[in-house]
MARBATI-353638 format. One line per 8 residues: number of its first residue (from 1); their letters; for each residue x, y, z of C-alpha. Coordinates in pm, whole numbers, m for minus. Layout:
<recs>
NUM	a	X/Y/Z | ...
</recs>
This chain:
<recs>
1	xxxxxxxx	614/1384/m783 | 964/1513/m858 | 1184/1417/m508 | 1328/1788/m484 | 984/1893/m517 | 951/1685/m168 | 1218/1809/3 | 1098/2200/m107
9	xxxxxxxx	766/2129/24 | 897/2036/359 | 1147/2301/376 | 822/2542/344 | 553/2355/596 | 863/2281/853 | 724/1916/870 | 1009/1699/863
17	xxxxxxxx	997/1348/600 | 1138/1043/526 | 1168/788/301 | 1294/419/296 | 1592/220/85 | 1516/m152/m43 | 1722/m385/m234 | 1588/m660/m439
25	xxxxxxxx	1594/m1008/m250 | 1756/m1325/m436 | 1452/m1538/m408 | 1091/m1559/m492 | 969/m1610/m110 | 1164/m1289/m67 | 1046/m1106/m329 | 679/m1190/m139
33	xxxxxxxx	782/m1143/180 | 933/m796/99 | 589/m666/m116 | 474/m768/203 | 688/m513/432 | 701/m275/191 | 271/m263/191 | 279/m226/579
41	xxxxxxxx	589/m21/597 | 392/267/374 | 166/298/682 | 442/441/866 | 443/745/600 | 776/713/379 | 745/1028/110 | 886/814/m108
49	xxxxxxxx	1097/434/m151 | 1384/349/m341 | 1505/80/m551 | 1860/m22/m540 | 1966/m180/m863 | 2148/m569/m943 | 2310/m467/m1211 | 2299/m724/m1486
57	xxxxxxxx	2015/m1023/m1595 | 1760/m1123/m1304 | 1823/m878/m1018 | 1829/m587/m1317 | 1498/m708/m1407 | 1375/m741/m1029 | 1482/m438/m997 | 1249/m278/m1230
65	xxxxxxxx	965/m473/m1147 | 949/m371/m803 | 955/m8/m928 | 654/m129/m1094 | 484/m324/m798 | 554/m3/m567 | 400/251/m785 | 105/100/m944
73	xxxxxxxx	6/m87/m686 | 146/22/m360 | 74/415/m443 | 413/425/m339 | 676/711/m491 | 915/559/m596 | 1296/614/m736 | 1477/376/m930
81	xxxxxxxx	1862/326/m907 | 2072/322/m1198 | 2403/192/m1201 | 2700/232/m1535 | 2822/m96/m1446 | 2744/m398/m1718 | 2516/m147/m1877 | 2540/m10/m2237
89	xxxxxxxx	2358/223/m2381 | 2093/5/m2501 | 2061/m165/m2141 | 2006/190/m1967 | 1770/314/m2253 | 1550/m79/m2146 | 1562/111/m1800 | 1436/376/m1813
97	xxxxxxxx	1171/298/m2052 | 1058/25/m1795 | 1059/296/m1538 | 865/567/m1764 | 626/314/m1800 | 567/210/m1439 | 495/608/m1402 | 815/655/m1170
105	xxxxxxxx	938/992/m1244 | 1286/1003/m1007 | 1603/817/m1122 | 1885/789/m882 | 2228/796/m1110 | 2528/629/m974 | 2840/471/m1148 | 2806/167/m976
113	xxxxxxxx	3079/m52/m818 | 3274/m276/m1030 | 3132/m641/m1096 | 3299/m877/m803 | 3533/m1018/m1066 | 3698/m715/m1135 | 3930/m461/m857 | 3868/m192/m1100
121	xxxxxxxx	3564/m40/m1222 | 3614/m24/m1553 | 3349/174/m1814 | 3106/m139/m2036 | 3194/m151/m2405 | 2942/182/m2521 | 2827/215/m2179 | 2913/544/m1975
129	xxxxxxxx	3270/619/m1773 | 3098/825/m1532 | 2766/925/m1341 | 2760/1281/m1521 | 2744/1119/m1841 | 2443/870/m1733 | 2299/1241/m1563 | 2359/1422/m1926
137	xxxxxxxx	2189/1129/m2108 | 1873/1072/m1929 | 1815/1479/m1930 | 1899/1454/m2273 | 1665/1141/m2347 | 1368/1257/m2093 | 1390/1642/m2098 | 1223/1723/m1698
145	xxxxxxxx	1014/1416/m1663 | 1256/1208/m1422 | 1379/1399/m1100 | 1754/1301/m1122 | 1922/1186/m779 | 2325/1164/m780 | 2541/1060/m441 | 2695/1231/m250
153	xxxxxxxx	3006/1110/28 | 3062/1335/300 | 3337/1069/443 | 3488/1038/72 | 3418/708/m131 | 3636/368/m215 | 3882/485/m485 | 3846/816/m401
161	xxxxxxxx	3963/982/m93 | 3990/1367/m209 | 3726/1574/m55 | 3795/1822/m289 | 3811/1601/m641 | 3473/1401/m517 | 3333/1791/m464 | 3436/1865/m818
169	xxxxxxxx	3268/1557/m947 | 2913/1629/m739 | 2948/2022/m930 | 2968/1837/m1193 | 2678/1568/m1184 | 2443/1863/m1072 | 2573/2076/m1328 | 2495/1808/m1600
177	xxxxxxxx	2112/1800/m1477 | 2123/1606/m1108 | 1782/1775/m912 | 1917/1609/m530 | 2173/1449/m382 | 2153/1148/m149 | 2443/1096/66 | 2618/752/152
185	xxxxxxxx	2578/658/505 | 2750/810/817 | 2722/859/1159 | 2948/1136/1254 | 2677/1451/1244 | 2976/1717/1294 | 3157/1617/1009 | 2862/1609/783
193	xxxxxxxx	2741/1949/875 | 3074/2076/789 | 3073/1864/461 | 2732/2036/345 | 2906/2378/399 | 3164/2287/184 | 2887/2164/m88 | 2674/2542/m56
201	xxxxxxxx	3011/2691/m106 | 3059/2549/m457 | 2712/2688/m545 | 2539/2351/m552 | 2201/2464/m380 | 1984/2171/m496 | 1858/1904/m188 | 2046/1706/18
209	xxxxxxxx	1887/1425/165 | 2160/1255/419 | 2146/863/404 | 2080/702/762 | 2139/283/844 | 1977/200/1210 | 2129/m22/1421 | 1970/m375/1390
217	xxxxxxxx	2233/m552/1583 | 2592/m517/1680 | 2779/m701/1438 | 2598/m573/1130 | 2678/m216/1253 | 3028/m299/1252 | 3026/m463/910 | 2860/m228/783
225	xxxxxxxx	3046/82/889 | 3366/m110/839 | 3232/m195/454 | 3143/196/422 | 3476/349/612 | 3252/543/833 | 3352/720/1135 | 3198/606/1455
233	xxxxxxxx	3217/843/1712 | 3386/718/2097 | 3041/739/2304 | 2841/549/2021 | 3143/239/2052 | 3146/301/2441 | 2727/276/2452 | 2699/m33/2261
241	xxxxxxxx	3030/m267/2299 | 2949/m348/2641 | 2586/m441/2516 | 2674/m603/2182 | 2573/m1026/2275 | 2247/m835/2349 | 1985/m819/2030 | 1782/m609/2196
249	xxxxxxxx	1919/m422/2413 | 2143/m313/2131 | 1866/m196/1907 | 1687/m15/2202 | 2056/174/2286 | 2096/191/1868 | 1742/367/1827 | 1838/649/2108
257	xxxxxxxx	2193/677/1926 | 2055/747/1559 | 1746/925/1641 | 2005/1169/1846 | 2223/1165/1454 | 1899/1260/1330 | 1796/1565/1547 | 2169/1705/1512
265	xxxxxxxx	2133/1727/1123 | 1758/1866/1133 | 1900/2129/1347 | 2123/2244/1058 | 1893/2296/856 | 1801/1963/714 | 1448/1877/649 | 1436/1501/500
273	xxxxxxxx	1606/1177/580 | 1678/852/404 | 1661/551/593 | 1873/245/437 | 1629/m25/581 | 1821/m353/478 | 1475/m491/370 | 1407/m498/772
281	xxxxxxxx	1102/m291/915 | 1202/m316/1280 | 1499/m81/1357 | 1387/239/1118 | 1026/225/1284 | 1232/213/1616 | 1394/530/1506 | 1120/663/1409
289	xxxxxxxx	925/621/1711 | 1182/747/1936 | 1186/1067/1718 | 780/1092/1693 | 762/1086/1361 | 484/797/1302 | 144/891/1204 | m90/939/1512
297	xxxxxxxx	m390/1107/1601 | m186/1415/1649 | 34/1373/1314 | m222/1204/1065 | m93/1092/762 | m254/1320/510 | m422/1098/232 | m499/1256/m81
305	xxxxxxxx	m829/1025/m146 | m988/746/69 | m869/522/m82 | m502/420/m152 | m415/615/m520 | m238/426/m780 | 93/608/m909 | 130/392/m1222
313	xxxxxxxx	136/536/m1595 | m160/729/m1672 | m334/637/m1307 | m184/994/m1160 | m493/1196/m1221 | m738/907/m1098 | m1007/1025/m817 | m1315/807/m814
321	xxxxxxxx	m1355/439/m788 | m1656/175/m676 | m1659/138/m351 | m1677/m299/m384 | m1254/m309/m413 | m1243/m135/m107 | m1033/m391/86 | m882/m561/m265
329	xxxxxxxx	m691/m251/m387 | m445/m492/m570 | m716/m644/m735 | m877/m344/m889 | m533/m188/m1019 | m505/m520/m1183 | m888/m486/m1340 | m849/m202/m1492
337	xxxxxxxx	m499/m161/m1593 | m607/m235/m1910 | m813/108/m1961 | m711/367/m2208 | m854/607/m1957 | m964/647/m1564 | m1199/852/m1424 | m1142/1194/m1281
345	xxxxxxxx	m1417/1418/m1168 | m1674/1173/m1228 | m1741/818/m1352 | m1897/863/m1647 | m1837/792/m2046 | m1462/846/m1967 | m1406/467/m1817 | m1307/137/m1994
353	xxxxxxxx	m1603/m65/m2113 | m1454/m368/m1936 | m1321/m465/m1647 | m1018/m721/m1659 | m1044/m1080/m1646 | m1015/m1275/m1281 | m710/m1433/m1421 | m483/m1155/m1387
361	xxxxxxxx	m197/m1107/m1137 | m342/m990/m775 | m731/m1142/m822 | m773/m1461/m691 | m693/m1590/m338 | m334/m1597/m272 | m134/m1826/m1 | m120/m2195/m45
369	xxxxxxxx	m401/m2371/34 | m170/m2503/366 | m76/m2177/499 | m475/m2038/422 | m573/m2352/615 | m374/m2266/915 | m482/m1923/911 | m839/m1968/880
377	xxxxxxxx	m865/m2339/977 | m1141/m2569/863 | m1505/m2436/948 | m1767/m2669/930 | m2045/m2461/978 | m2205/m2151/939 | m2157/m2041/1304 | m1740/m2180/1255
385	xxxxxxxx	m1734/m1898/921 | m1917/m1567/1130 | m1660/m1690/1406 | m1355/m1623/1203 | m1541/m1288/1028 | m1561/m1184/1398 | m1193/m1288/1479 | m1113/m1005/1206
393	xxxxxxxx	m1326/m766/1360 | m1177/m838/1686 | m840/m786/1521 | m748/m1136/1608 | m736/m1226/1234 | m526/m993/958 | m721/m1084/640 | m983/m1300/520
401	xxxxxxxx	m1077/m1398/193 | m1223/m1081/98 | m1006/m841/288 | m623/m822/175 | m578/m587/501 | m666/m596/840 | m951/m391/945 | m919/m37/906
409	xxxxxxxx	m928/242/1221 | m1322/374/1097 | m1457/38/1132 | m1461/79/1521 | m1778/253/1559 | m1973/25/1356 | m1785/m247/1495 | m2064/m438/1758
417	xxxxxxxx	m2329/m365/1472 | m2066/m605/1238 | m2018/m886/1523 | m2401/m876/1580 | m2492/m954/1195 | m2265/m1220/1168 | m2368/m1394/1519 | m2669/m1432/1358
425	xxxxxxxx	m2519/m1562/1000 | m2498/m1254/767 | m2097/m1287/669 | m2047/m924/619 | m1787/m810/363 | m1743/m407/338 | m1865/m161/523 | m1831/203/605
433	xxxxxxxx	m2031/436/871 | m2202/762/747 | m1992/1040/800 | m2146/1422/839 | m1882/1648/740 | m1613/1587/963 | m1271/1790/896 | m1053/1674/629
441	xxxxxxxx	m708/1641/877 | m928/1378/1127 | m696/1084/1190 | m951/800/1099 | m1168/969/849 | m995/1229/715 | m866/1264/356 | m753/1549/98
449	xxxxxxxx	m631/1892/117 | m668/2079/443 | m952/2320/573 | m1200/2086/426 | m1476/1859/495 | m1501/1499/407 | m1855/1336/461 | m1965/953/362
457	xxxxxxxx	m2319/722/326 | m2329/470/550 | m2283/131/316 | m2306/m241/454 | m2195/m575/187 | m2244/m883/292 | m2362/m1268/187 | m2715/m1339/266
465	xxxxxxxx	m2863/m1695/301 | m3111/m1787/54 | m3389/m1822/319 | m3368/m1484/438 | m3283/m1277/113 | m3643/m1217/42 | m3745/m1077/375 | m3426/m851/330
473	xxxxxxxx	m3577/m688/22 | m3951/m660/155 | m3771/m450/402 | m3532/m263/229 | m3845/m173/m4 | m4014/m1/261 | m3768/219/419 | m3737/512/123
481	xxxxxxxx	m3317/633/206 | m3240/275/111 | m3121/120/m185 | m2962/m215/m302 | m2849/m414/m554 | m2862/m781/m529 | m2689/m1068/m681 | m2626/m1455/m666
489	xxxxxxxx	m2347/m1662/m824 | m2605/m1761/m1087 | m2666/m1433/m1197 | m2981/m1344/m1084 | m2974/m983/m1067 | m3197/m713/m839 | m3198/m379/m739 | m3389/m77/m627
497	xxxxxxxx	m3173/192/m807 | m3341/434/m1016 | m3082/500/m1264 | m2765/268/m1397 | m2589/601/m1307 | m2342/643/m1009 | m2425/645/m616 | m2180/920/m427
505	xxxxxxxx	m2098/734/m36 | m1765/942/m24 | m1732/1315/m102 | m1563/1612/13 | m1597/1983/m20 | m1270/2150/m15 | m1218/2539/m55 | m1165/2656/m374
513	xxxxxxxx	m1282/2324/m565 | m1533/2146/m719 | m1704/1888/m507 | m1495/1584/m496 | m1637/1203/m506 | m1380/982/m491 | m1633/625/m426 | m1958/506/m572
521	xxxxxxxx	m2171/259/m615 | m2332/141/m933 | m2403/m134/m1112 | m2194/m236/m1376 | m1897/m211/m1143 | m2053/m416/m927 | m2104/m658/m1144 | m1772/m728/m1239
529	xxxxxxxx	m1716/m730/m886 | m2004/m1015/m825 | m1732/m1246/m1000 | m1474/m1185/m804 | m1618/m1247/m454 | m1783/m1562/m568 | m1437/m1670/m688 | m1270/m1574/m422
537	xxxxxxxx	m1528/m1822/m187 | m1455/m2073/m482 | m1072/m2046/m424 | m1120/m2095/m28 | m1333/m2384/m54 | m1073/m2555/m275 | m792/m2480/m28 | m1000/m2769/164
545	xxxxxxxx	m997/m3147/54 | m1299/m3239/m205 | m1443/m3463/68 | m1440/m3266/341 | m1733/m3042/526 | m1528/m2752/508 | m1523/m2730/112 | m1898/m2849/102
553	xxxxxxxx	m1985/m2588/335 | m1846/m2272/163 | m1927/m2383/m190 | m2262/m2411/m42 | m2257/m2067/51 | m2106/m1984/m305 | m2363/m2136/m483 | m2663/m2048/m276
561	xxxxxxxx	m2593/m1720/m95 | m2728/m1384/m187 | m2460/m1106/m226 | m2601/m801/m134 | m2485/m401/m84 | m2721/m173/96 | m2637/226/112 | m2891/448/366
569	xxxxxxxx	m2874/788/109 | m2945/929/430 | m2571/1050/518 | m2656/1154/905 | m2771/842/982 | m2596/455/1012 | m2835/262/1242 | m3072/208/934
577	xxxxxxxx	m2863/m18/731 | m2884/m212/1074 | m3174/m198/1191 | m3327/m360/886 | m3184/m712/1002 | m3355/m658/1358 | m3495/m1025/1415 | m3353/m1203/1161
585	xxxxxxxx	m3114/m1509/1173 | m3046/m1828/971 | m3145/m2127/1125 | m2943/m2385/1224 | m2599/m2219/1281 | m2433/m2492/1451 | m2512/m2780/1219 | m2209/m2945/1086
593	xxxxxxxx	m2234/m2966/715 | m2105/m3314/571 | m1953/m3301/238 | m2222/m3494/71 | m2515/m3314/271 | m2468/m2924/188 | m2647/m2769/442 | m2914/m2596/217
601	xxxxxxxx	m3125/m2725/m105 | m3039/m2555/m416 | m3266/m2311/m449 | m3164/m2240/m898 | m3160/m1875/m806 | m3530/m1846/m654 | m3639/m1780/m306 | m3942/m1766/m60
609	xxxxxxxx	m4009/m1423/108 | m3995/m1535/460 | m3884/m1925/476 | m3656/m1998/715 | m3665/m1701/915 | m3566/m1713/1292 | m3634/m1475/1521 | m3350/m1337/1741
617	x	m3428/m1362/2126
</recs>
């Protein structure tokens, strides 16, 4: 979505937006580490990041792979800086192509500071002198399909002092096809209120979206303003000088300062704001807090499906997945990003006949095996695994082998029903509780347009010990809203479906569309999916020595366990999909497994109905 598209719809619901700067870090562990903040920072509701560009080699290409990374698989809008210096014509074209292809559609279009060698900017041999010309080219290369951003500086730039001259040059930049204009930072409200007067008065109408740094600490505020000639005004120095060996206390005083910036300017008129985050996550959602703008149960971040939507070439129109990638979103962009198309409306003849192979970025385990170690530590039985499973219920735990993310908000109603199974040995994977038509804006379950009504199947995944899987089946058999599909590592394949065809659990009905069912179940899908939780299991037991009980143990489980999905077709009711396990529980929970005694005989993909059933007191 076009950025001045953004701004106009906020302008017309009155809902004020934001959106978040990054630059790209020097190393690898930073790179990680800011995918990282960038993934948890889009819970806090950005409309859309940007990318700052390194102009020349490495950080150039950095810079265009985290345009990538953020829109395909971050569902993150995103807008890419582009810079005139070191770049030719040839260089910009790379660009751009990079970012057509990683489905970005905003370009921000600067001329760049010189190189650190050079006092002088100075144009690149067939390169471009100024931003209007980089402006005129990408129009004329891309027609309308980039939004074009161009700066503005309401407190007048480095080599360029003249309020008037740097006004001409802004006519000009919008003139030559710039859609918005993003300001440098300041903190004096009063004189950029007046500065955007002067802007409407030379007929430029299109968006201006004011740049904002928070205060992290006291001597990067001062560098930084210093580095940017911005005005500080007398109260903000006399609030935070006596304060400034303090951390803390300046970032609590800093918060109260910029969120007080930030009210002045909405007052005039202004409707979005762009937060210059350093790479840092703390100060902005400070500022942000103090102004009540994070999502909460009054303010719900409006989703457009349940699940988090891909913005990557072609992925735009995307609206129904399988339900199995539910907490691997990462993993199933990287699955299918091979697919000529993806399916909209339904999933049908339209998808790819193939899902990717588990050797692609995103699939397997990630983390050393050290730092997965410490996280999870080194179970050594079956009771030491359902203890960590319930950790992550509990919210004591942020991910587990299967789950990328920590638990999400609907998973506390079904919550004691989760703990209970795994007590009692079923390591449950995925879940969801049935849903019966609840409104579209509800903070936990809602999703899409508003005025609707979103309803779901309840659904339970989870690893079942050989012993028990049989029982599990009798029982699912007899209870007619049920159905299953089954499947060891082996391959040994079972279900109760009556068709190969799709299984709705998420749907919504919407006024003035067709129904909408953004998650199924069915089988191919989840058979591609079979080989990725069995290799995830794989890549945890291997983060453990070869000798040890903790890799015997959960290749035990690999190479034994059932892996099972259950939906009740019943959508009112939950308690079914539970209520089938009532008395059941593998034996011997406590028994340390030695690494050359697995805990359970190979059973070659066979079972017996009802061996090794417990019953629960």
């Amino acid at each position: 979505m076009h950025i001045n598209d953004m701004v106009t719809d906020a302008e017309r619901t009155g809902e004020p937006s934001f959106s978040f700067e990054y630059f790209p870090p020097k190393t690898a562990q930073g790179v990680q580490n800011l995918y990282d903040r960038m993934e948890r920072m889009y819970d806090l509701g950005p409309k859309f990041v940007d990318i700052t560009w390194g102009a020349g080699g490495r950080i150039a290409e950095l810079t265009c792979d985290m345009v990538l990374q953020a829109q395909t698989f971050f569902g993150l809008e995103t807008c890419m800086h582009l810079t005139c210096t070191d770049m030719g014509e040839e260089k910009v074209n790379d660009a751009l192509q990079k970012a057509y292809k990683a489905g970005c559609t905003n370009i921000l279009a600067l001329r760049g500071d010189p190189p650190r060698e050079k006092e002088k900017w100075e144009a690149t041999d067939g390169g471009f002198q100024y931003a209007r010309d980089l402006v005129a080219h990408i129009r004329q290369k891309y027609g309308n399909h980039f939004a074009i951003g161009v700066a503005g500086y309401p407190e007048g730039c480095d080599d360029n002092k003249d309020e008037e001259s740097l006004l001409d040059h802004l006519k000009e930049k919008v003139d030559m096809g710039g859609t918005f204009i993003v300001t440098q930072m300041f903190y004096d409200a009063d004189n950029f209120i007046r500065w955007v007067g002067k802007v409407r008065e030379r007929g430029i109408t299109v968006p201006i979206i004011p740049g904002i740094m928070p205060i992290a600490t006291y001597a990067s505020f001062i560098r930084r303003a210093n580095h940017m000639n911005c005005k500080i005004p007398e109260k903000w120095m006399a609030a935070l000088d006596p304060i400034k060996n303090d951390d803390s206390a300046v970032r609590e005083v800093g918060k109260v300062l910029v969120a007080e910036l930030c009210r002045q300017i909405m007052t005039a008129g202004i409707v979005h704001l762009h937060f210059y985050t350093m790479n840092l996550a703390q100060a902005t959602r400070m500022v942000l807090e103090e102004l009540d703008w994070l999502p909460s149960s009054q303010r719900p971040r409006q989703q457009p499906l349940p699940w988090k939507q891909s913005l990557g070439f072609g992925r735009r129109e995307e609206d129904v997945r399988p339900i199995f990638w539910r907490n691997r979103n990462k993993s199933y962009i990287s699955r299918t990003q091979e697919w000529d198309e993806f399916p909209n409306g339904r999933w049908g003849d339209s998808r790819s006949p193939a899902f990717g192979e588990l050797d692609a970025y995103g699939i397997g385990l990630t983390g050393s095996n050290e730092s997965n170690r410490k996280k999870w530590g080194e179970p050594k039985s079956i009771n030491d695994i359902a203890s960590l499973f319930i950790r992550y219920l509990e919210k004591d735990l942020d991910s587990l082998p299967w789950s990328e993310a920590p638990l999400s908000g609907e998973a506390v109603s079904i919550k004691d029903d989760l703990i209970n199974l795994n007590k009692r040995g079923f390591i449950t994977i995925n879940s969801q509780p049935a849903i019966d038509g609840v409104k579209s804006t509800h903070p936990i379950y809602g999703w899409g347009p508003p005025n609707g009504f979103v309803y779901q199947k309840a659904y339970l995944e989870l690893f079942v010990h050989p012993d028990l899987y049989g029982e599990v089946i009798r029982r699912i058999q007899t209870r007619e809203t049920l159905s299953y599909y089954a499947v060891n590592q082996a391959g040994t394949f079972a279900t109760n479906a009556p068709s190969e065809g799709p299984n709705a659990v998420t749907w919504g009905v919407f006024p003035g569309k067709e129904i909408v069912q953004p998650t199924i179940v069915e089988s191919v899908s989840f058979l591609a999916w079979k080989d990725e939780a069995y290799r995830l299991g794989n890549d945890w037991a291997r983060c453990h020595d070869a000798n040890s009980s903790s890799r015997a143990l959960i290749e035990g489980i690999m190479n034994q366990w059932y892996l099972i999905n259950i939906v009740n077709n019943d959508f009112h009711d939950t308690g079914a999909v539970f209520e089938l396990f009532d008395g059941l529980q593998v034996k011997d929970l406590d028994t340390v497994v030695s690494a050359s005694s697995p805990h359970t005989n190979d059973t070659n993909g066979t079972h017996k109905a009802t061996n090794g059933v417990a019953a629960s007191n």
